[in-house]
Z-matrix of the N, CA and C atoms (Angstrom, degrees):
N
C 1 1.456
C 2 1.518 1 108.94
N 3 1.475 2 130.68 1 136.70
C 4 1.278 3 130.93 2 155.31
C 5 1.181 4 128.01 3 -93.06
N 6 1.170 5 86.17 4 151.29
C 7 2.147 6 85.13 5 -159.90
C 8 1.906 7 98.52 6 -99.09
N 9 0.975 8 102.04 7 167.49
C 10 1.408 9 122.94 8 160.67
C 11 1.315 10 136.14 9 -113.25
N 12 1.510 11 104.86 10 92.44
C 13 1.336 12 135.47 11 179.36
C 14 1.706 13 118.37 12 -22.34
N 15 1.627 14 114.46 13 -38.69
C 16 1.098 15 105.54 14 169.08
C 17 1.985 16 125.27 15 -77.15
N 18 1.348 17 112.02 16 -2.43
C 19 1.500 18 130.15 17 -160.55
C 20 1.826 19 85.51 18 -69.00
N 21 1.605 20 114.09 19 -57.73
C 22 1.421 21 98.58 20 175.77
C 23 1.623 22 121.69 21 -130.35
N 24 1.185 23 103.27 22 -164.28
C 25 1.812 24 100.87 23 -169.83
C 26 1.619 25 95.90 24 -154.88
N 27 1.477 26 128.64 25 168.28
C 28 1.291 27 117.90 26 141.87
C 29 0.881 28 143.06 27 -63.80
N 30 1.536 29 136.45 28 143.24
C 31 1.325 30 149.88 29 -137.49
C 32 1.737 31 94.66 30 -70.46
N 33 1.103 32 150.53 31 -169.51
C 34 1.425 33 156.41 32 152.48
C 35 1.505 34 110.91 33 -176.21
N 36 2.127 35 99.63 34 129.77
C 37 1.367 36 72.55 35 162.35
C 38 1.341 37 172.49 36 -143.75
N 39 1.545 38 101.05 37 92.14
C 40 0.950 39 115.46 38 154.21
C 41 1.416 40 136.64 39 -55.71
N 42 1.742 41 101.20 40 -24.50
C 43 1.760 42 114.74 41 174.65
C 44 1.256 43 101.21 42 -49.99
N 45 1.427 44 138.38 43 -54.12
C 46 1.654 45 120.17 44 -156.65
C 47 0.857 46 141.59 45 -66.44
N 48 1.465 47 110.97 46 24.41
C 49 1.468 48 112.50 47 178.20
C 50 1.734 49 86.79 48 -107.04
N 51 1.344 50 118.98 49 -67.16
C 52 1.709 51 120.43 50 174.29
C 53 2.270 52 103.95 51 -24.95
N 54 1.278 53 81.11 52 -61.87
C 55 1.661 54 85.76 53 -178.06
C 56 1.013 55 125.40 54 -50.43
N 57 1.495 56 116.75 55 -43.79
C 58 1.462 57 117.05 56 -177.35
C 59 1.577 58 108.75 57 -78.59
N 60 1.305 59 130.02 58 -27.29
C 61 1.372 60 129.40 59 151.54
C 62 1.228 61 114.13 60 -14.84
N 63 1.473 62 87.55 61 -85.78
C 64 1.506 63 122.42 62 -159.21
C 65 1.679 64 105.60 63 -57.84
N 66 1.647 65 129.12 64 -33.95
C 67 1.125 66 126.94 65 -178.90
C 68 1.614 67 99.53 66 -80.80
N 69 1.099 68 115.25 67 -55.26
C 70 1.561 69 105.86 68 165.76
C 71 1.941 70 133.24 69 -21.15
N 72 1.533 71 82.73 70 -67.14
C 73 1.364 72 93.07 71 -177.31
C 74 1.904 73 114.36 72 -54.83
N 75 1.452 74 90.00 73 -36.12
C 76 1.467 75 97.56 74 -178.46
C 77 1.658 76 123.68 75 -121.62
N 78 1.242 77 95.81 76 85.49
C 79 1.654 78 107.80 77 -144.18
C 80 1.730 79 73.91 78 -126.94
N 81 1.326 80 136.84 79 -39.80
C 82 1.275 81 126.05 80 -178.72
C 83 1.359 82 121.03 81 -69.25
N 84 1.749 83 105.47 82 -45.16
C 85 1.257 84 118.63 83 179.89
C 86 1.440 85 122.09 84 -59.81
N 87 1.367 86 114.23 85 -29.27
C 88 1.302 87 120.90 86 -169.74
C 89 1.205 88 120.43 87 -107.24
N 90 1.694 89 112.51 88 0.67
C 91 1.730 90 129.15 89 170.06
C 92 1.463 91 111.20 90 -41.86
N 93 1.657 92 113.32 91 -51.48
C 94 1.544 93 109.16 92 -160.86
C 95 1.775 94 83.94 93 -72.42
N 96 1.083 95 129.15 94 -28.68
C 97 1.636 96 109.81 95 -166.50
C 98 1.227 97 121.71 96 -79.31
N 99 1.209 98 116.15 97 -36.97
C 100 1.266 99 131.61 98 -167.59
C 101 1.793 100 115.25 99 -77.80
N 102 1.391 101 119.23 100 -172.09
C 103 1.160 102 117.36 101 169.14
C 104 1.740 103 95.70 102 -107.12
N 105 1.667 104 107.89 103 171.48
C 106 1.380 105 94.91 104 174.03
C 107 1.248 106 118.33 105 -95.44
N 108 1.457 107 108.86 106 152.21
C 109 1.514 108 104.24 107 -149.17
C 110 1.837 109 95.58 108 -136.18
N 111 1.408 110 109.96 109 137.18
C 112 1.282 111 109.95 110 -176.44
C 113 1.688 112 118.31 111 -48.01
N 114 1.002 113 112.91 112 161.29
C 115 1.418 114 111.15 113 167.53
C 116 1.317 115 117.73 114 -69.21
N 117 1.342 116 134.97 115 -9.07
C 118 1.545 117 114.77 116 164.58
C 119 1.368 118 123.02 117 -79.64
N 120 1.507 119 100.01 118 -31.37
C 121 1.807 120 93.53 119 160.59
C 122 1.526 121 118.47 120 -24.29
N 123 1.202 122 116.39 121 -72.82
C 124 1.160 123 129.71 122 166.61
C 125 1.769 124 132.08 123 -8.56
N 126 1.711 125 97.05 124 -37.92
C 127 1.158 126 104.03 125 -175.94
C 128 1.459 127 139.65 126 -116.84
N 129 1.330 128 126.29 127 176.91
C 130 2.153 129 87.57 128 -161.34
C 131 1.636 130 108.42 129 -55.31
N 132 1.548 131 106.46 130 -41.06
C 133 1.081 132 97.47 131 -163.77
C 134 1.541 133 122.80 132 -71.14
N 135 1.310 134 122.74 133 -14.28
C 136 1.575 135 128.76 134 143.47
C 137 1.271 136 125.34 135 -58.31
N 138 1.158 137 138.96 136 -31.51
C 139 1.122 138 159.92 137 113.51
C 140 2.031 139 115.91 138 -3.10
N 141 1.107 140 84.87 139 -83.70
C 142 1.836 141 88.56 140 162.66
C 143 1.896 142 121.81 141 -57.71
N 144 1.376 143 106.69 142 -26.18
C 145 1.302 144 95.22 143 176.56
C 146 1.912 145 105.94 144 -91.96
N 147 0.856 146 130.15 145 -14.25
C 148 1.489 147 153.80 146 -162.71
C 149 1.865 148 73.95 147 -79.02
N 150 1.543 149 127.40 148 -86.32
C 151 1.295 150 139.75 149 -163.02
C 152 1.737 151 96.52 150 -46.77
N 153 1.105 152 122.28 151 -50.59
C 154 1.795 153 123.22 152 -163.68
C 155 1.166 154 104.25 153 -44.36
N 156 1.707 155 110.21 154 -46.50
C 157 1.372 156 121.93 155 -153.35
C 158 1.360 157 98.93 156 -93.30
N 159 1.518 158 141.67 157 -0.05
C 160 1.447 159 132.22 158 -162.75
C 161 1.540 160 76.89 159 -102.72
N 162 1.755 161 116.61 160 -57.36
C 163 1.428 162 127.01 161 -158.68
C 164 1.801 163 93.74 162 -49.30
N 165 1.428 164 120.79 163 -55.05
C 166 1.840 165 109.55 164 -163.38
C 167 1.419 166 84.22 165 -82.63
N 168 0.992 167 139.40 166 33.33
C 169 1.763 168 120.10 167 159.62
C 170 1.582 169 98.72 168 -114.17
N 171 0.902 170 121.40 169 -19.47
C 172 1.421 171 130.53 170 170.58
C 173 1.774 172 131.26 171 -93.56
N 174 1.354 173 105.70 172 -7.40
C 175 1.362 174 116.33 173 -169.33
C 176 1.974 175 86.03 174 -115.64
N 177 1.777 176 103.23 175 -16.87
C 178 1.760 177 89.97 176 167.72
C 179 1.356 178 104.42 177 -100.63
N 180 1.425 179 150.99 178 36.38
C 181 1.434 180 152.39 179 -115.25
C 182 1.381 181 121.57 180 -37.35
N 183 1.652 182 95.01 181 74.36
C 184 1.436 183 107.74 182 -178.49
C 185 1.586 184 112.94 183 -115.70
N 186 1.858 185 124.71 184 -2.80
C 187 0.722 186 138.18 185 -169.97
C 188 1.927 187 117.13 186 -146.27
N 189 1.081 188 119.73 187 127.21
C 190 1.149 189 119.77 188 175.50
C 191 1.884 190 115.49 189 -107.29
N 192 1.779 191 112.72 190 63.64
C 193 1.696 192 111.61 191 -150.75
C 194 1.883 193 90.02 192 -90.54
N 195 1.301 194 112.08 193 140.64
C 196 2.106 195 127.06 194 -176.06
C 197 1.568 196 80.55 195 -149.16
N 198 1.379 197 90.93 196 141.28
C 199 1.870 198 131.57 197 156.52
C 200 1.724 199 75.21 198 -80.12
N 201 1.806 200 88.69 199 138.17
C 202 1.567 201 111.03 200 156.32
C 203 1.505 202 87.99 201 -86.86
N 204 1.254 203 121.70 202 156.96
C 205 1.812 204 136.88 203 175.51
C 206 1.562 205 104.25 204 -122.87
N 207 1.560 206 108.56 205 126.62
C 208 1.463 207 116.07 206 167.30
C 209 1.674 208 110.37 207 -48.15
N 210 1.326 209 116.59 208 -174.02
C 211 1.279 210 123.35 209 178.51
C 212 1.974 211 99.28 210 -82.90
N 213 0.935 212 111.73 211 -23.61
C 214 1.563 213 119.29 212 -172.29
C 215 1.522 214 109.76 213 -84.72
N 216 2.070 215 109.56 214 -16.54
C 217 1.430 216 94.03 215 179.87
C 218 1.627 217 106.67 216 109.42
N 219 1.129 218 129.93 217 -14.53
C 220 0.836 219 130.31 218 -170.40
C 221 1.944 220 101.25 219 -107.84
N 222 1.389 221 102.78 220 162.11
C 223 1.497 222 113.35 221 173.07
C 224 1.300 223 129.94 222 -57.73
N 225 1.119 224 133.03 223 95.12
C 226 1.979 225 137.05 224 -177.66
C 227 1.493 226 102.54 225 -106.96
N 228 1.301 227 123.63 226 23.83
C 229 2.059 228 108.70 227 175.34
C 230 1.528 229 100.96 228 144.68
N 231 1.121 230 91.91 229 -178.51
C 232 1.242 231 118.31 230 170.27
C 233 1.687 232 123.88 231 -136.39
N 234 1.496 233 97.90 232 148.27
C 235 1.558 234 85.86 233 176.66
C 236 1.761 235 104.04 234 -143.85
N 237 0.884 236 111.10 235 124.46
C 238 1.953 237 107.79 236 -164.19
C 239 1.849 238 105.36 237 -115.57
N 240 1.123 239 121.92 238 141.62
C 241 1.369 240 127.53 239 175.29
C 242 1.705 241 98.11 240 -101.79
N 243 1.334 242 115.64 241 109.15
C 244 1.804 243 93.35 242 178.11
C 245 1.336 244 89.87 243 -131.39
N 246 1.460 245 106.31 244 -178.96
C 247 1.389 246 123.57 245 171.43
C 248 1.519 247 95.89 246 87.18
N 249 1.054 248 123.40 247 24.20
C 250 1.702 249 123.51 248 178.53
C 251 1.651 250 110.91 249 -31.93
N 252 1.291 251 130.45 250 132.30
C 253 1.423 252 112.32 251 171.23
C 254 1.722 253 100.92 252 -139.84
N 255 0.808 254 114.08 253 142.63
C 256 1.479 255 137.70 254 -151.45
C 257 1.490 256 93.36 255 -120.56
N 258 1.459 257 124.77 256 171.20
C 259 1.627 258 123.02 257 -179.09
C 260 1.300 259 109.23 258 83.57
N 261 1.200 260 126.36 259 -149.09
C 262 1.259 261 126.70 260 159.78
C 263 1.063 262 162.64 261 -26.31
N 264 1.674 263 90.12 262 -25.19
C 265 1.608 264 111.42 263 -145.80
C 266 1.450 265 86.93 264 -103.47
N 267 1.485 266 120.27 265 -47.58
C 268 1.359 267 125.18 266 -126.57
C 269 1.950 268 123.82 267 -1.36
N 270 1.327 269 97.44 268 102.34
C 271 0.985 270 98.31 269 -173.17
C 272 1.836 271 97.75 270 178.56
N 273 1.832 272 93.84 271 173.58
C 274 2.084 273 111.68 272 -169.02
C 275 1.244 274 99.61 273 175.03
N 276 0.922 275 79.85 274 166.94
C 277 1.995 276 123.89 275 -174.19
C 278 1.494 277 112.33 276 -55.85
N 279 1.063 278 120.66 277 149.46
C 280 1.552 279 110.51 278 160.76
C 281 1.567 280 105.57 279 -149.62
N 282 1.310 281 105.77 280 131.24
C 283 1.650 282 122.41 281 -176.54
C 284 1.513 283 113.33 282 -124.97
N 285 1.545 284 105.59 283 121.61
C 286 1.980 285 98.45 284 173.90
C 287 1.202 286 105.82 285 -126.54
N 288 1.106 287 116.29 286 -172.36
C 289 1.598 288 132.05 287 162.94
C 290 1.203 289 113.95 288 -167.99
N 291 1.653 290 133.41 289 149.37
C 292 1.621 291 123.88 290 166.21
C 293 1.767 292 93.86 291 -133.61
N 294 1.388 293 93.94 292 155.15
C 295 1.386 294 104.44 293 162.73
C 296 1.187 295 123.19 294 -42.60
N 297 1.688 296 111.67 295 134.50
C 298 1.202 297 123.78 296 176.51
C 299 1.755 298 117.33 297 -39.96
N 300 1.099 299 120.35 298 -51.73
C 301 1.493 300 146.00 299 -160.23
C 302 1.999 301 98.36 300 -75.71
N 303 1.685 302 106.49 301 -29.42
C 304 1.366 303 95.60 302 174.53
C 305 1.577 304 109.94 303 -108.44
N 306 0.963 305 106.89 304 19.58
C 307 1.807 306 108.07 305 177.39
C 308 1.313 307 103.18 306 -58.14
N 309 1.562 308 112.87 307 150.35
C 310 1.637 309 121.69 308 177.08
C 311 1.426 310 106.90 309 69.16
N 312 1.427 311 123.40 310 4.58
C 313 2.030 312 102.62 311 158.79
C 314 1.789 313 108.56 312 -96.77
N 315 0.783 314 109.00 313 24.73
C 316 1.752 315 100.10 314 163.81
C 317 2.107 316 93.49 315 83.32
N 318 0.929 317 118.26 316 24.75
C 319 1.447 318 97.27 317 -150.75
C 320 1.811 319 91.21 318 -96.88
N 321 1.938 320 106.99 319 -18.68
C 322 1.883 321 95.73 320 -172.29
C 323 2.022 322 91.25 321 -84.27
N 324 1.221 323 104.89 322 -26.14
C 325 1.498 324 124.33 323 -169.02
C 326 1.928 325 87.97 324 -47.21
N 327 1.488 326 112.78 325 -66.25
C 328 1.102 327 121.82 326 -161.87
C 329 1.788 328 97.71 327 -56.27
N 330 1.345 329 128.84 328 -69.00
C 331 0.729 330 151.40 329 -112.55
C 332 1.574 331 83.75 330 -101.49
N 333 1.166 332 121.78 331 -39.16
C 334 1.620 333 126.98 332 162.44
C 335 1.695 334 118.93 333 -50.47
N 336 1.544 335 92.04 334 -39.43
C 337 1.796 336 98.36 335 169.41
C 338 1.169 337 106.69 336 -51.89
N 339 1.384 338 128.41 337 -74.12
C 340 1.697 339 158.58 338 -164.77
C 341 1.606 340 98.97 339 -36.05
N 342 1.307 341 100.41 340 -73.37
C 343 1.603 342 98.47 341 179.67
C 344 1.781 343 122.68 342 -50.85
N 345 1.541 344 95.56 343 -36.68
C 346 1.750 345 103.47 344 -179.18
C 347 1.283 346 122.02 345 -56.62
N 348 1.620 347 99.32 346 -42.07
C 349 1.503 348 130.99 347 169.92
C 350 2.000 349 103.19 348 -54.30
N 351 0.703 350 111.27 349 -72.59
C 352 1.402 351 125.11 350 -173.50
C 353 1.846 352 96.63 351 -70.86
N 354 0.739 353 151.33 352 15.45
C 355 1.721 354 147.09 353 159.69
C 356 1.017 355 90.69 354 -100.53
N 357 1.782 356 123.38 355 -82.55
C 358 1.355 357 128.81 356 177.37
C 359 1.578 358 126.10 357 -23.79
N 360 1.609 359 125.44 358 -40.19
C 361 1.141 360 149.03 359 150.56
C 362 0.741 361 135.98 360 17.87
N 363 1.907 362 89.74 361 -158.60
C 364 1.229 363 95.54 362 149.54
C 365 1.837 364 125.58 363 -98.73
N 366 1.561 365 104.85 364 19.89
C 367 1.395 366 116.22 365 177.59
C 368 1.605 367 119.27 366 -70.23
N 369 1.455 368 93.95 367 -23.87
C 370 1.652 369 120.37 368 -158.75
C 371 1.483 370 108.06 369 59.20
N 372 0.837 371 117.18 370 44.45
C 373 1.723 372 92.95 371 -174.56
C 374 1.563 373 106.20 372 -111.87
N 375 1.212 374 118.14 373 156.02
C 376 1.625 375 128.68 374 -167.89
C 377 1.496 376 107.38 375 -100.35
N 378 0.980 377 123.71 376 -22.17
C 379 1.858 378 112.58 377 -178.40
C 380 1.194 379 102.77 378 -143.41
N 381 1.276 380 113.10 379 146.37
C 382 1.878 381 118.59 380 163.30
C 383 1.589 382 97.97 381 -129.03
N 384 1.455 383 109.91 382 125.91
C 385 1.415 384 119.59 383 156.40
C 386 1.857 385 120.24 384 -86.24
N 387 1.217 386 92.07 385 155.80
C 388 2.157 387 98.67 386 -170.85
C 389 1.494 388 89.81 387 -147.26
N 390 1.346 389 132.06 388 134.19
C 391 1.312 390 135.02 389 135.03
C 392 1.346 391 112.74 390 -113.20
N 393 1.745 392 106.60 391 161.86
C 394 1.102 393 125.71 392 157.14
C 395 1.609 394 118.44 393 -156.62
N 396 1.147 395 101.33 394 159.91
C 397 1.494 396 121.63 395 -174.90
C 398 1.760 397 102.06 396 -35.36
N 399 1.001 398 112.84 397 137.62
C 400 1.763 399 110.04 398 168.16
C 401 1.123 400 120.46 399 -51.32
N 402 1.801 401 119.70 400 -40.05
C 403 1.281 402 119.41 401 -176.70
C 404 2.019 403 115.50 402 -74.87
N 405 1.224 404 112.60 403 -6.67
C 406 1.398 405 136.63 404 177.06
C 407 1.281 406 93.67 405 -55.69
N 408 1.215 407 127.09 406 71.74
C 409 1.769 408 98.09 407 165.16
C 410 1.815 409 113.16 408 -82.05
N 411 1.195 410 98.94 409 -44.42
C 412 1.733 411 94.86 410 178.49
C 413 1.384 412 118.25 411 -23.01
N 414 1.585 413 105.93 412 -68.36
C 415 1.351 414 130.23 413 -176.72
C 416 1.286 415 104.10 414 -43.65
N 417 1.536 416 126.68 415 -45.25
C 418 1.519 417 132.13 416 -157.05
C 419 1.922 418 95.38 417 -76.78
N 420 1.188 419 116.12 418 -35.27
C 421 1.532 420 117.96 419 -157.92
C 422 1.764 421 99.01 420 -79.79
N 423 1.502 422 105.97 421 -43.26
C 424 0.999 423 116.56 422 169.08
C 425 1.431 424 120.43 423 -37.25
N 426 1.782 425 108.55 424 -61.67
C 427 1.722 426 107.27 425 173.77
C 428 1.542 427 121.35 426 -74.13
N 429 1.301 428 112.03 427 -3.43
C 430 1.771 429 124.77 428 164.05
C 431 1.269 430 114.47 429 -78.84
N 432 1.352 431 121.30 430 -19.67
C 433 1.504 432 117.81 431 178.54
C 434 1.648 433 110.60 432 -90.72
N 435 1.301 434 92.70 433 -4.01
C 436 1.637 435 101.16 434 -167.35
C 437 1.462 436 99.13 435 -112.38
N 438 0.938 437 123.76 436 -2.60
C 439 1.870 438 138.12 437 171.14
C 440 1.772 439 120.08 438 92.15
N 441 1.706 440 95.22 439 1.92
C 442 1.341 441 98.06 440 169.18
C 443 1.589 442 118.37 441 -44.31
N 444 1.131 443 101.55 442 139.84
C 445 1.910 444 103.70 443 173.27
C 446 1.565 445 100.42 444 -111.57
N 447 1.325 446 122.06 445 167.06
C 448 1.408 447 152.31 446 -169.46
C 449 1.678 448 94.55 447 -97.00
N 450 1.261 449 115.89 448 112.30
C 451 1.572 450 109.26 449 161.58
C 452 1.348 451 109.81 450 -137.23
N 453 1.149 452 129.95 451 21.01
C 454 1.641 453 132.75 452 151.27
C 455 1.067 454 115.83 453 178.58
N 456 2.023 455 91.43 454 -161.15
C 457 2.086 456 83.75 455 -171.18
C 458 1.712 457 61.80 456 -143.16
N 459 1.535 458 108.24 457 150.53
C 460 1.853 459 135.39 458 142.81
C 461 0.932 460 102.55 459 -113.63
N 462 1.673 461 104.01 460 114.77
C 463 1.543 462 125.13 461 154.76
C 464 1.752 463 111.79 462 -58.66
N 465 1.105 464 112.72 463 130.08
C 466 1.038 465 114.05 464 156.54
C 467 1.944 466 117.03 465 81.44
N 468 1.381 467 111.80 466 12.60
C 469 1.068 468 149.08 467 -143.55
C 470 2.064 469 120.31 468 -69.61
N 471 1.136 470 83.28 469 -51.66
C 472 1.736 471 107.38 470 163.08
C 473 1.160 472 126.47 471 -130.49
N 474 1.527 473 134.55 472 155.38
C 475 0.979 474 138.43 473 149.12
C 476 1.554 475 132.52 474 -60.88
N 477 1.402 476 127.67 475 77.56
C 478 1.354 477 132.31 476 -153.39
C 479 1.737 478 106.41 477 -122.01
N 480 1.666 479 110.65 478 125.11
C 481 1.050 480 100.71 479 -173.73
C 482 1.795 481 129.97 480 69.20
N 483 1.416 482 91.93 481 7.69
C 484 2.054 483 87.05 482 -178.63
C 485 1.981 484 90.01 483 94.38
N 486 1.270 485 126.16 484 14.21
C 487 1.629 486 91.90 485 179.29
C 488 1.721 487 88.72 486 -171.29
N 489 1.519 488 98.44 487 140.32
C 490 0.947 489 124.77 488 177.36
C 491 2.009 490 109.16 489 -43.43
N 492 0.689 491 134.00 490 114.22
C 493 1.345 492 146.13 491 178.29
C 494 1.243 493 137.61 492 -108.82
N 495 1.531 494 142.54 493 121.63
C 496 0.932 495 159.61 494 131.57
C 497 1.903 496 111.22 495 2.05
N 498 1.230 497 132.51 496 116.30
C 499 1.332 498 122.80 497 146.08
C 500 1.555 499 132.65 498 -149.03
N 501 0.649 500 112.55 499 127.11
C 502 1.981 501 120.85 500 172.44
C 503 1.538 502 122.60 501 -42.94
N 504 1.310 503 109.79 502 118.94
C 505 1.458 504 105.42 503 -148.42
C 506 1.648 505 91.38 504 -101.11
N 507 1.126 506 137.29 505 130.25
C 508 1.616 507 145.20 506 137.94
C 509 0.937 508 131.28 507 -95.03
N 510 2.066 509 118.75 508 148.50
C 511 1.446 510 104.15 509 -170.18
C 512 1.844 511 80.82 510 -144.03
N 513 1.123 512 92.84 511 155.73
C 514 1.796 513 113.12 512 157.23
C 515 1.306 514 131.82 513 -109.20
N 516 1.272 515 125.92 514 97.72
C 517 1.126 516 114.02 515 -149.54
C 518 2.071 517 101.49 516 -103.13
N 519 1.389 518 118.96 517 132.70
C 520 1.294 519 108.09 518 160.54
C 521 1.305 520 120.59 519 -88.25
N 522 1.769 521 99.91 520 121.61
C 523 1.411 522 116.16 521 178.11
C 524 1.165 523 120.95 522 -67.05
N 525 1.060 524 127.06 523 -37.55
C 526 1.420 525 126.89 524 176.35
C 527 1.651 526 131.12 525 -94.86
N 528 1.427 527 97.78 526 20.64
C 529 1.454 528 125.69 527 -173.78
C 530 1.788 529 89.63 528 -37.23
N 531 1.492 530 120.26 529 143.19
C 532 1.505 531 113.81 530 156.30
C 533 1.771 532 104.20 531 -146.99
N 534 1.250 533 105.80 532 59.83
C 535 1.297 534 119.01 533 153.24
C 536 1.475 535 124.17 534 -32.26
N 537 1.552 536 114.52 535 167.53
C 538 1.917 537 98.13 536 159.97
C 539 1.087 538 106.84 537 -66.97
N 540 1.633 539 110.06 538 157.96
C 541 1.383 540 125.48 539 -167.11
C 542 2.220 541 90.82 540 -86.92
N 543 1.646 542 137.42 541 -17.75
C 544 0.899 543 101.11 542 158.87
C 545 1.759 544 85.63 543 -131.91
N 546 1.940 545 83.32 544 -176.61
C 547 1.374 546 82.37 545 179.32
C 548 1.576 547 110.56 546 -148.26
């Protein structure tokens, strides 16, 4: 799949005012997904400290954090590559979300390309892992359109919602990775 470069950008922040909206507004919708999270999250200025810490995880390249962008340009989510690991592994995490109100326009689908595109890259990196809850199917179709494959399940895996949880693990792996041969 090719992504579209304008779908995301890096995080800035300037996002926390859009963000803290947007986590606000959808603070119900995203309860069963999320972990529970204090109420200042919630707010710009949780919001701004949330961005500090993505920005120095990314300025040490331990994080790859982008606003997903509506079709109009404006802020619909986030989607962050963290846990960067370098050495061996080359490889990280990948976490999104979009507003409740834009679910079903292709926009985490797109925006899942973008980042894959950009790990694969110019990140160099060879694998990205994604979980989600079993009952997640959206989320799951989403990383199938993007060529993620299914390679397990962790019982008991995150803290989601107040309770230890179950989730389905996916990875993307680049096949033709040609990294240094040591490292």
């Amino acid at each position: 799949m090719t992504s579209d470069p304008s779908r995301t950008r890096l995080i800035a922040v300037e996002d926390a005012v859009a963000l803290a909206a947007l986590v606000a507004a959808n603070r119900a919708f995203m309860a069963p997904w999320d972990p529970v999270r204090h109420d200042e999250f919630y707010s710009e200025a949780g919001q701004r400290a949330v961005i500090a810490g993505l920005l120095r995880d990314h300025a040490d390249g331990r994080a790859l954090p982008h606003v997903i962008l509506a079709d109009d340009g404006t802020v619909a989510g986030r989607i962050t590559l963290g846990g960067i690991a370098r050495g061996p592994a080359q490889s990280a995490g990948m976490g999104y979300w979009v507003a409740q109100e834009l679910n079903g326009r292709g926009l985490a689908t797109e925006a899942v390309a973008r980042i894959k595109e950009l790990a694969f890259g110019p990140l160099g990196l060879h694998r990205i892992q994604a979980e989600t809850l079993p009952h997640n199917v959206a989320s799951q179709r989403v990383l199938a359109r993007n060529g993620f494959e299914r390679y397990g399940y962790a019982p008991r895996y995150l803290r989601i919602a107040g309770d230890w949880q179950d989730h389905v693990m996916f990875q993307a792996v680049h096949d033709s990775w040609t990294g240094p041969a040591a490292v």
